[in-house]
N, CA, C and O atoms as a Tripos MOL2 file, in Angstrom:
@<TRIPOS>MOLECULE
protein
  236   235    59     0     0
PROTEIN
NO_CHARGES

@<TRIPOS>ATOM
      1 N           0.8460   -1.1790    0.0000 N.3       1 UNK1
      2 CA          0.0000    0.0000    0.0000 C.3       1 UNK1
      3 C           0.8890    1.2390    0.0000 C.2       1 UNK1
      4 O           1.7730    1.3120    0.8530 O.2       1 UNK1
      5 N           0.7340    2.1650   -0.8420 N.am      2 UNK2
      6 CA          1.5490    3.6790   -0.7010 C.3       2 UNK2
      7 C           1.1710    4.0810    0.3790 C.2       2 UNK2
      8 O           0.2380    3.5750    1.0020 O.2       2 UNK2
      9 N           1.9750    5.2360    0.8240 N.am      3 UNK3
     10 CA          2.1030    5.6810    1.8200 C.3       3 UNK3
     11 C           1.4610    7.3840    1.2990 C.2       3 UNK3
     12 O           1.8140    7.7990    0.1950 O.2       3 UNK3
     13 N           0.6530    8.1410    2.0710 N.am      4 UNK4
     14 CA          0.0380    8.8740    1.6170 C.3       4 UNK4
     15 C           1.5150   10.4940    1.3850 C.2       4 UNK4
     16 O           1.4210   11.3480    0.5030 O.2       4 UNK4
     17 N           2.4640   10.4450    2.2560 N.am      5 UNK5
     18 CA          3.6190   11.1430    2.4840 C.3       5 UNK5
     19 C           4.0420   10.4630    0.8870 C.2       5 UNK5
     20 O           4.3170   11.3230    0.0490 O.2       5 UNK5
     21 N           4.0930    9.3930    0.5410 N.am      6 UNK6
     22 CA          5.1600    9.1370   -0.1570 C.3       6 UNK6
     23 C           4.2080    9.4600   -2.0620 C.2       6 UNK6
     24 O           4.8520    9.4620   -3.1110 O.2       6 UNK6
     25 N           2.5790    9.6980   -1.9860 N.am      7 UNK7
     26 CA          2.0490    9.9110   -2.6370 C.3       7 UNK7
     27 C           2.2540   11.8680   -2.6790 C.2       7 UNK7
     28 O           2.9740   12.3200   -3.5690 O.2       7 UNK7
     29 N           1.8400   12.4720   -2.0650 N.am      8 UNK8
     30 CA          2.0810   13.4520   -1.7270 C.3       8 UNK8
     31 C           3.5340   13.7240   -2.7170 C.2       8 UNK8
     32 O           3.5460   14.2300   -3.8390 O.2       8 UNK8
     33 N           4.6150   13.2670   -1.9950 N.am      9 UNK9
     34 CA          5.5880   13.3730   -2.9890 C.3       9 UNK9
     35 C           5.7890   13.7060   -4.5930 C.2       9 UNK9
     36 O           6.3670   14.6070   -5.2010 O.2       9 UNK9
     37 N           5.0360   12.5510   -4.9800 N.am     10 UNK10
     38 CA          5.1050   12.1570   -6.5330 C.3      10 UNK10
     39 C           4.3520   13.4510   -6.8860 C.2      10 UNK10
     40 O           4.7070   14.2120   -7.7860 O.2      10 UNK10
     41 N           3.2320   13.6380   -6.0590 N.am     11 UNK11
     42 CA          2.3940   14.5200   -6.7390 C.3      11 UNK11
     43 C           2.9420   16.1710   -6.6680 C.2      11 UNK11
     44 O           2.3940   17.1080   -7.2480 O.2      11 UNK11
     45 N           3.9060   16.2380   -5.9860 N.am     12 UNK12
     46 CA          4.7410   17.4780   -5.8870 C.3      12 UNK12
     47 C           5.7490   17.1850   -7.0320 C.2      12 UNK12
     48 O           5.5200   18.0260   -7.9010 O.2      12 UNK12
     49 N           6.4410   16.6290   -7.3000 N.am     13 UNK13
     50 CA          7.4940   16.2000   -8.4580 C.3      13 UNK13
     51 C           6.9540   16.7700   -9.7310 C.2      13 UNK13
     52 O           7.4630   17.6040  -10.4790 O.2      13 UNK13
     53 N           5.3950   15.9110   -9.8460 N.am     14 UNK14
     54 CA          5.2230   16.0980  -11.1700 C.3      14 UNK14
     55 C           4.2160   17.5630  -11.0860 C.2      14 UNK14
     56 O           3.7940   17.9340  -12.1810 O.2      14 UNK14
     57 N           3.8910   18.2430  -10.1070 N.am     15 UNK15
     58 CA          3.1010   19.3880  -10.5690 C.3      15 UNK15
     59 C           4.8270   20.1220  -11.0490 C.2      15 UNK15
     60 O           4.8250   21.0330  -11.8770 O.2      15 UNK15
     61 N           6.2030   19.6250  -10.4490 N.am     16 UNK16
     62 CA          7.0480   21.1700  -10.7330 C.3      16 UNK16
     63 C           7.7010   20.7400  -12.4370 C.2      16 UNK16
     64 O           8.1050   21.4590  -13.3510 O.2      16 UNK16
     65 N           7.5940   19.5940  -12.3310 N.am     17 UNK17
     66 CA          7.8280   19.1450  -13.9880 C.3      17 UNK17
     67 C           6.3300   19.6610  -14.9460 C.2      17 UNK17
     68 O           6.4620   20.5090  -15.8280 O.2      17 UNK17
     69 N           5.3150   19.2050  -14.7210 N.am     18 UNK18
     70 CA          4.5840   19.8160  -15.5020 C.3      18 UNK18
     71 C           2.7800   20.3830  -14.3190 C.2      18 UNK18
     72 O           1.8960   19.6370  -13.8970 O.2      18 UNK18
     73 N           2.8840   21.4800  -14.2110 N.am     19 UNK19
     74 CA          2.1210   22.3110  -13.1910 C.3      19 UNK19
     75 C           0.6830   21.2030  -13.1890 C.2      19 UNK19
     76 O           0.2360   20.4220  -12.3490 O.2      19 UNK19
     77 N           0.1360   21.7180  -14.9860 N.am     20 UNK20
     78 CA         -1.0600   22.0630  -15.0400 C.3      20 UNK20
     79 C          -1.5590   19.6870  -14.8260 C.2      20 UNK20
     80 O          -2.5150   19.1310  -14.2860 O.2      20 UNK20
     81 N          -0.7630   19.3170  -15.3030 N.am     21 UNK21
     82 CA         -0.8450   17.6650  -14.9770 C.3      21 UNK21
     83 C          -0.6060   17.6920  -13.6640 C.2      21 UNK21
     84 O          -1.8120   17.7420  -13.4190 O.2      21 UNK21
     85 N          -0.1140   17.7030  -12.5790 N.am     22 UNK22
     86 CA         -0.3720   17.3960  -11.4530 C.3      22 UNK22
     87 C          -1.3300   18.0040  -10.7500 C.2      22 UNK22
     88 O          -1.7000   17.5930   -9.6500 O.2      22 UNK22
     89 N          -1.9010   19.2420  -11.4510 N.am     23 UNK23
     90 CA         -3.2700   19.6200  -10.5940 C.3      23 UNK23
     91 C          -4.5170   19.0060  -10.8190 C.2      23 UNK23
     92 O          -5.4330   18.8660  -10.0080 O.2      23 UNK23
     93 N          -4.4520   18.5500  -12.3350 N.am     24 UNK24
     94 CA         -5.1960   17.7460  -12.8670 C.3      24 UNK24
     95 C          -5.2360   16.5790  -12.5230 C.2      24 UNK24
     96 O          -6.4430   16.3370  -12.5330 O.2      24 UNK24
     97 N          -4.5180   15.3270  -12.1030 N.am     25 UNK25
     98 CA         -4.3780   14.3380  -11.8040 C.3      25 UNK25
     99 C          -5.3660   14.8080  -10.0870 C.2      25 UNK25
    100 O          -6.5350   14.5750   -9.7820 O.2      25 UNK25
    101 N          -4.3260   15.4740   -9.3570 N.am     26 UNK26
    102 CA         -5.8920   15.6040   -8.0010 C.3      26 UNK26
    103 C          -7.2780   16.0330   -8.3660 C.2      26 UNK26
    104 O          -8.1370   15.2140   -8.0390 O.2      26 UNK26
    105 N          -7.6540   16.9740   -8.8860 N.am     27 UNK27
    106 CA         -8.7190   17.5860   -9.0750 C.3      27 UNK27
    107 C          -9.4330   17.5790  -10.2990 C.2      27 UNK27
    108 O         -10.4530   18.2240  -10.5420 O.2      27 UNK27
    109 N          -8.6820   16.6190  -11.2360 N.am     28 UNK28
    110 CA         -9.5410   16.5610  -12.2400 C.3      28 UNK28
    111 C          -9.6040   17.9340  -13.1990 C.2      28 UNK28
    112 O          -8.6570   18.7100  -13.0670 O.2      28 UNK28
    113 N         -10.8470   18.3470  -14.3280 N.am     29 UNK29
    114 CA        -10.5690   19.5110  -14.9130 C.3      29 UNK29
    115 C         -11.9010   20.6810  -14.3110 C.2      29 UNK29
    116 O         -12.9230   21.1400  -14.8200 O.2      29 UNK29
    117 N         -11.2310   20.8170  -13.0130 N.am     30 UNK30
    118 CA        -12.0910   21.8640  -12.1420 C.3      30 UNK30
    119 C         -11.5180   22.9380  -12.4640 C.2      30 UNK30
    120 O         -10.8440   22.8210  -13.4870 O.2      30 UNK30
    121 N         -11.5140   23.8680  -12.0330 N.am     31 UNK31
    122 CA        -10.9570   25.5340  -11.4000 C.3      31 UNK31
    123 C          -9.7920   25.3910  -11.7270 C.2      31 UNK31
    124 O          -9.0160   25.6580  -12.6440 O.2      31 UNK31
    125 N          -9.8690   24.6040  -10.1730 N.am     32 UNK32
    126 CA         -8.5240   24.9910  -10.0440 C.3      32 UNK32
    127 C          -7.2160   24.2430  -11.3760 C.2      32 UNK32
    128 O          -6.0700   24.6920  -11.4210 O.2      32 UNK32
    129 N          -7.4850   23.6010  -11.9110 N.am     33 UNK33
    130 CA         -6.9110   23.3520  -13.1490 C.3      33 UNK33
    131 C          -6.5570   24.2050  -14.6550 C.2      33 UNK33
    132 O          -5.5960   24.3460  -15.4120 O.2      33 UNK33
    133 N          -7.4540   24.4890  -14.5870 N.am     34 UNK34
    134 CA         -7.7080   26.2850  -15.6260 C.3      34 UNK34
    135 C          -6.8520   27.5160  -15.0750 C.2      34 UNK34
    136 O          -6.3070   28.3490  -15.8000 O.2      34 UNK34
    137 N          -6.8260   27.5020  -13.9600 N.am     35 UNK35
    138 CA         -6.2680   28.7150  -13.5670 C.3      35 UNK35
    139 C          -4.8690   28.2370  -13.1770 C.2      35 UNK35
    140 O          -4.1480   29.1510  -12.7760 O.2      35 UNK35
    141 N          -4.2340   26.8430  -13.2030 N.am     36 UNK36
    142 CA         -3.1230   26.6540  -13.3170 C.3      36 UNK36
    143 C          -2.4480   26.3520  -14.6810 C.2      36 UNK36
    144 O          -1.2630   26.1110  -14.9080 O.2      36 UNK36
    145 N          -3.2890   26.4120  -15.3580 N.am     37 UNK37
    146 CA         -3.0840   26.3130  -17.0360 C.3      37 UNK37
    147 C          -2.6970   27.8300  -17.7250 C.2      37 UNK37
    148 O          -1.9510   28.1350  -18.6550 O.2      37 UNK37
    149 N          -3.3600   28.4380  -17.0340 N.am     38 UNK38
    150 CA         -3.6510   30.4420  -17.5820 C.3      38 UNK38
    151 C          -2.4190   30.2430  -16.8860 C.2      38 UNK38
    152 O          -1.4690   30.0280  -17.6390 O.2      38 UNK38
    153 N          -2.1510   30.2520  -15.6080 N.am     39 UNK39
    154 CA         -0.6680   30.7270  -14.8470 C.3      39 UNK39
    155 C           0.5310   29.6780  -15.6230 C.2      39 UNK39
    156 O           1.4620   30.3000  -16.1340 O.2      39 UNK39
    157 N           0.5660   28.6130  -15.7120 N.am     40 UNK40
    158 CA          1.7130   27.8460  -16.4960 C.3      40 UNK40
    159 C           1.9950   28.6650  -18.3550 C.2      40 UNK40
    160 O           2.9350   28.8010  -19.1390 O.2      40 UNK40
    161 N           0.6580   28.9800  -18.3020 N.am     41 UNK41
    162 CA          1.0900   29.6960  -20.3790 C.3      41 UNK41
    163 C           1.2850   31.2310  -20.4300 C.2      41 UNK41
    164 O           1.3260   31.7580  -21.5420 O.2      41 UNK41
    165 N           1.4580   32.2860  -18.8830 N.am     42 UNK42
    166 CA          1.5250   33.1460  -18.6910 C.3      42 UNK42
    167 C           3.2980   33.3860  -17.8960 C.2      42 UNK42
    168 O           3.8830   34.4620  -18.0190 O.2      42 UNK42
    169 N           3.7540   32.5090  -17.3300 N.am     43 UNK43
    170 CA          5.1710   31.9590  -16.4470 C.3      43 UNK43
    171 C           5.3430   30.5640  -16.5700 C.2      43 UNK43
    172 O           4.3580   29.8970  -16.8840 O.2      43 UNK43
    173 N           6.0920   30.1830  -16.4350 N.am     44 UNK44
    174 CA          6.1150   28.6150  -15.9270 C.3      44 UNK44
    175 C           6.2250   28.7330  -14.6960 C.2      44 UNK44
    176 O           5.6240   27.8450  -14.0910 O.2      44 UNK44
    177 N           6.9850   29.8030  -13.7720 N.am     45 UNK45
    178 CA          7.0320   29.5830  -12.1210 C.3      45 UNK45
    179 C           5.8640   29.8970  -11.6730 C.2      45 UNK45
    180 O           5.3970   29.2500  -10.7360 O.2      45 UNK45
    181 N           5.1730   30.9280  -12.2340 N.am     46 UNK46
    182 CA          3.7310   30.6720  -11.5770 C.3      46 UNK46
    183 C           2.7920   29.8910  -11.6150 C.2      46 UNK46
    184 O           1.7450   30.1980  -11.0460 O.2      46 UNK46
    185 N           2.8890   28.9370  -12.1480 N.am     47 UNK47
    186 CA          2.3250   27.6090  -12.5320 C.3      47 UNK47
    187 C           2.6340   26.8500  -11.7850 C.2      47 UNK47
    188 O           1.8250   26.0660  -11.2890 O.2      47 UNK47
    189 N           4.3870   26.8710  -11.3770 N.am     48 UNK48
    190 CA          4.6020   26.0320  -10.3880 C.3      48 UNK48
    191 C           4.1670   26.0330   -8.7570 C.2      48 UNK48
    192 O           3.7660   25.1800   -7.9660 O.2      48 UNK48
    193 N           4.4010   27.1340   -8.7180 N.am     49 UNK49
    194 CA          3.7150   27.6250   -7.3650 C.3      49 UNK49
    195 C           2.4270   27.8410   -6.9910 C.2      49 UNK49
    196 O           2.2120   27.9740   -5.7860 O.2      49 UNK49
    197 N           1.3080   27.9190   -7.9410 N.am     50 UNK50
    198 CA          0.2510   27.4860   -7.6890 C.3      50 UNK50
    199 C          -0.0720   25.8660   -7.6530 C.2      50 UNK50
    200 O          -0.5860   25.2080   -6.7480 O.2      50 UNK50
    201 N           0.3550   25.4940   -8.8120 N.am     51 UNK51
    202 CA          0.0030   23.5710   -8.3430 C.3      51 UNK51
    203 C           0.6130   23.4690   -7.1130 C.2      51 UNK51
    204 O          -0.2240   22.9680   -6.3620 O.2      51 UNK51
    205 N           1.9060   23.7400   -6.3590 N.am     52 UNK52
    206 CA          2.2120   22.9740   -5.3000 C.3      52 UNK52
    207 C           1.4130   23.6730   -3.9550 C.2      52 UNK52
    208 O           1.4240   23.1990   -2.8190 O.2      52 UNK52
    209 N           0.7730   24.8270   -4.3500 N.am     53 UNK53
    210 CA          0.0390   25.4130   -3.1160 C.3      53 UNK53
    211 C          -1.2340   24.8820   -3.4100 C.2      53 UNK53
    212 O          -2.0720   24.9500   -2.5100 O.2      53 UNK53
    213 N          -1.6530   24.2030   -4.8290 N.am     54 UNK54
    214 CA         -3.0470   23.9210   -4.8280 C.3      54 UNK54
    215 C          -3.0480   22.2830   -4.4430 C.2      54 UNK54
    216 O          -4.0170   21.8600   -3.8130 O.2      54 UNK54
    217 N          -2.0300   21.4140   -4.7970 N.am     55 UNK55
    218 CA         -2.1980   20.1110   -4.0870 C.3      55 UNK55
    219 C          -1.5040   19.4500   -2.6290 C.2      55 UNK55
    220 O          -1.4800   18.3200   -2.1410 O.2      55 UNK55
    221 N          -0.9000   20.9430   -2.1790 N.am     56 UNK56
    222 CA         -0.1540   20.5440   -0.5440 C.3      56 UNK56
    223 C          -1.5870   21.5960    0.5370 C.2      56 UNK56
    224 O          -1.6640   21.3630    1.7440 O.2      56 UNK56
    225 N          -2.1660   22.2300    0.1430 N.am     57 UNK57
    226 CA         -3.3000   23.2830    0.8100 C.3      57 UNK57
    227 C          -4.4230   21.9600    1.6180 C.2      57 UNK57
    228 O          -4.8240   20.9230    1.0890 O.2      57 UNK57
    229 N          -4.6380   22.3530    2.7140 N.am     58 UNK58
    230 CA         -5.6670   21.4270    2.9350 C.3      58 UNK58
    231 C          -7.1820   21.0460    2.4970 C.2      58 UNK58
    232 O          -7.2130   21.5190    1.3610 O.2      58 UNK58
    233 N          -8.3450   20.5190    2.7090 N.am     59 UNK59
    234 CA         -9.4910   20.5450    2.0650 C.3      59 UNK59
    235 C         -10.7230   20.6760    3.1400 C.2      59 UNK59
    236 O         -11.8870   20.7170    2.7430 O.2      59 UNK59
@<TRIPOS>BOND
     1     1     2 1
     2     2     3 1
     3     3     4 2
     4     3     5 am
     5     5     6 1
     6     6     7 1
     7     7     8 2
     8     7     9 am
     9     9    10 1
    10    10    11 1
    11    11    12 2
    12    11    13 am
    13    13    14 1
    14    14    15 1
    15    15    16 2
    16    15    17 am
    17    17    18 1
    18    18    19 1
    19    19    20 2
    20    19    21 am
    21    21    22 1
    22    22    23 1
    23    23    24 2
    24    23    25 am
    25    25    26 1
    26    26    27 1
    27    27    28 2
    28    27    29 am
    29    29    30 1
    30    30    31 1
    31    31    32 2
    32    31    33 am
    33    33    34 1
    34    34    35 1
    35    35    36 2
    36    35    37 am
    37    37    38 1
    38    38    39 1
    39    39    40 2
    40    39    41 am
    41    41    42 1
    42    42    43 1
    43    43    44 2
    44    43    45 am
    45    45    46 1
    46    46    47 1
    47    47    48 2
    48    47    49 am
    49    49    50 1
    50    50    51 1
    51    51    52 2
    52    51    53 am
    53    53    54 1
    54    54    55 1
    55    55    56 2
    56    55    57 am
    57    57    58 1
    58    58    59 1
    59    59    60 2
    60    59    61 am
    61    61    62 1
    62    62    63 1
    63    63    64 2
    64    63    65 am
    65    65    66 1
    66    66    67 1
    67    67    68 2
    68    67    69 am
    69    69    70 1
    70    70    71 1
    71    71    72 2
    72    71    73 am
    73    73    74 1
    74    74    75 1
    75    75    76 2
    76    75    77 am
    77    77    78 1
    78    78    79 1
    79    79    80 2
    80    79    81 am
    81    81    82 1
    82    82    83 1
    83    83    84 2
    84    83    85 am
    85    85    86 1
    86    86    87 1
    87    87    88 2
    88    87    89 am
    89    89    90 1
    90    90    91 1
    91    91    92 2
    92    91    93 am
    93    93    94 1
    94    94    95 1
    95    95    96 2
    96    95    97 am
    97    97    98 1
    98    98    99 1
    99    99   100 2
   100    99   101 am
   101   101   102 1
   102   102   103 1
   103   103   104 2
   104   103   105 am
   105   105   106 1
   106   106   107 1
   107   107   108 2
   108   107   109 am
   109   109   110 1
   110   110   111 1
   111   111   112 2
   112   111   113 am
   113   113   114 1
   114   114   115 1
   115   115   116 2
   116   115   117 am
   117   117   118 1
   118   118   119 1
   119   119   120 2
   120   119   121 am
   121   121   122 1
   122   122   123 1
   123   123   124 2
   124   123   125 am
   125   125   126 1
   126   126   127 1
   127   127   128 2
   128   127   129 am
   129   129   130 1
   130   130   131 1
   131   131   132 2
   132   131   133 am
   133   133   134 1
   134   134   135 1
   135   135   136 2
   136   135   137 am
   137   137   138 1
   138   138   139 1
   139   139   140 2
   140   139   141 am
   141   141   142 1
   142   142   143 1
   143   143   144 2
   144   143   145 am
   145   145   146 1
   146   146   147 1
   147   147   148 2
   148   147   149 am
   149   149   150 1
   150   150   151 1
   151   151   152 2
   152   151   153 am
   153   153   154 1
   154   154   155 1
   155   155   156 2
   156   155   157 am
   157   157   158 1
   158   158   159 1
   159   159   160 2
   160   159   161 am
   161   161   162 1
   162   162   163 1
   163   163   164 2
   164   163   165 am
   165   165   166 1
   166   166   167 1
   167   167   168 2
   168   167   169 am
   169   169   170 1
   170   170   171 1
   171   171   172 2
   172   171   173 am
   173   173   174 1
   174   174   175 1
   175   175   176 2
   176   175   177 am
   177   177   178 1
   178   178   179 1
   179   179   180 2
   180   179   181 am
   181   181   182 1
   182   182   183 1
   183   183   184 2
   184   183   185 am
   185   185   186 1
   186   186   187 1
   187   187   188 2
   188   187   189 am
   189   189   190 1
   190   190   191 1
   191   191   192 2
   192   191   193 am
   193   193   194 1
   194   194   195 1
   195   195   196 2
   196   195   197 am
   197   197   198 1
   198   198   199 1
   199   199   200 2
   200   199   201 am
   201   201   202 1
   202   202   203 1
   203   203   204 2
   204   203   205 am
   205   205   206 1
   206   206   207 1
   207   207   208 2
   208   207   209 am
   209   209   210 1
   210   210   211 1
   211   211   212 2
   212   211   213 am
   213   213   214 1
   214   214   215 1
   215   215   216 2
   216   215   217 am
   217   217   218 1
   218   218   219 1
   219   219   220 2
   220   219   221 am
   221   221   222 1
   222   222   223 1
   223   223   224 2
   224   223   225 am
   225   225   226 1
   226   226   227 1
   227   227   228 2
   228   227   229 am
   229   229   230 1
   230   230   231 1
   231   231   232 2
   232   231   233 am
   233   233   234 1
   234   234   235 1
   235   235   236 2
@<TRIPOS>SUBSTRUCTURE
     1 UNK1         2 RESIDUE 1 A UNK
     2 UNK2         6 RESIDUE 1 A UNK
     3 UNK3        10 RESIDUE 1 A UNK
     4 UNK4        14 RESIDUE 1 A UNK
     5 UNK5        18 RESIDUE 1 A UNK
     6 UNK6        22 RESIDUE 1 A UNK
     7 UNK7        26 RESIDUE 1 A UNK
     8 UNK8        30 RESIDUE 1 A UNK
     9 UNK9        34 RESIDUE 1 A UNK
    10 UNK10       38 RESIDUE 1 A UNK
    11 UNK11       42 RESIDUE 1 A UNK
    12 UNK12       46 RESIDUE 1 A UNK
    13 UNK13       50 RESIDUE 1 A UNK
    14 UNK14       54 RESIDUE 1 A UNK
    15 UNK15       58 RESIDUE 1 A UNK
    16 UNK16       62 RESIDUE 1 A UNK
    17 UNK17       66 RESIDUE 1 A UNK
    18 UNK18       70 RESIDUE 1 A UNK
    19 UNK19       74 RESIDUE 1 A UNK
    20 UNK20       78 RESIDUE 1 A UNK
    21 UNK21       82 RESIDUE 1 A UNK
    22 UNK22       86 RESIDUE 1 A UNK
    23 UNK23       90 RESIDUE 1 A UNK
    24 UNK24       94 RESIDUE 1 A UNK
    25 UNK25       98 RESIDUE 1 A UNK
    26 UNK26      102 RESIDUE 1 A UNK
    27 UNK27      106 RESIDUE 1 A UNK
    28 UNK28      110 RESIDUE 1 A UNK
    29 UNK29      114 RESIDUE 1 A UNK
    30 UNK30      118 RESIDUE 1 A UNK
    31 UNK31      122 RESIDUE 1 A UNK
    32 UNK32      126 RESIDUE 1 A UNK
    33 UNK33      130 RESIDUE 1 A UNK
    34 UNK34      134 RESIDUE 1 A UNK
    35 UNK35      138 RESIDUE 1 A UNK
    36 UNK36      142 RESIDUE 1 A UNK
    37 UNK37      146 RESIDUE 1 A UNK
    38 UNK38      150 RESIDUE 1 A UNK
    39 UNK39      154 RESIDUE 1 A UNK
    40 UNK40      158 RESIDUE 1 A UNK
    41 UNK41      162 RESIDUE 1 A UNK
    42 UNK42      166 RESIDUE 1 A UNK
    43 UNK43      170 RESIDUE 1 A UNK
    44 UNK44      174 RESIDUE 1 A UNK
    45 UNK45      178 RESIDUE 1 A UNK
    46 UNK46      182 RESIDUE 1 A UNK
    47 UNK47      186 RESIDUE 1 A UNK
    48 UNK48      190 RESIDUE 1 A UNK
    49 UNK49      194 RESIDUE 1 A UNK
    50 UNK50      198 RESIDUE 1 A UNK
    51 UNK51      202 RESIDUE 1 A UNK
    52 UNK52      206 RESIDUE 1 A UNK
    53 UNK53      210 RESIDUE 1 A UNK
    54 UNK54      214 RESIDUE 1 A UNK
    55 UNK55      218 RESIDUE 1 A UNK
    56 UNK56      222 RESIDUE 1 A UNK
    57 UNK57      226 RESIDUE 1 A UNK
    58 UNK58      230 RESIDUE 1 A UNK
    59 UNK59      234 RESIDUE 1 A UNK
């Protein structure tokens, strides 16, 4: 069984390799996916820093 720390991980890796896929992979194509898509084709660092504040943020 993964470990939810060690999921967490992966899912930080791949939002800083590609933003708008790791926000998507949690949330599917909600909001918050669009607006990490507008921020990734507007910067790439702001892309990054929103996916990792949008899939480490609590719920």
């Amino acid at each position: 069984m993964v470990d939810e720390g060690t999921a967490n991980c992966v899912d930080i890796l791949i939002a800083i390799l590609l933003p708008p896929l790791g926000v998507f992979l949690k949330f599917g194509c909600s909001v918050e996916f669009w607006v990490c898509l507008v921020l990734t084709v507007l910067g790439y660092v702001p892309g990054i820093l929103y996916a990792v504040y949008a899939i480490t943020r609590e719920m």
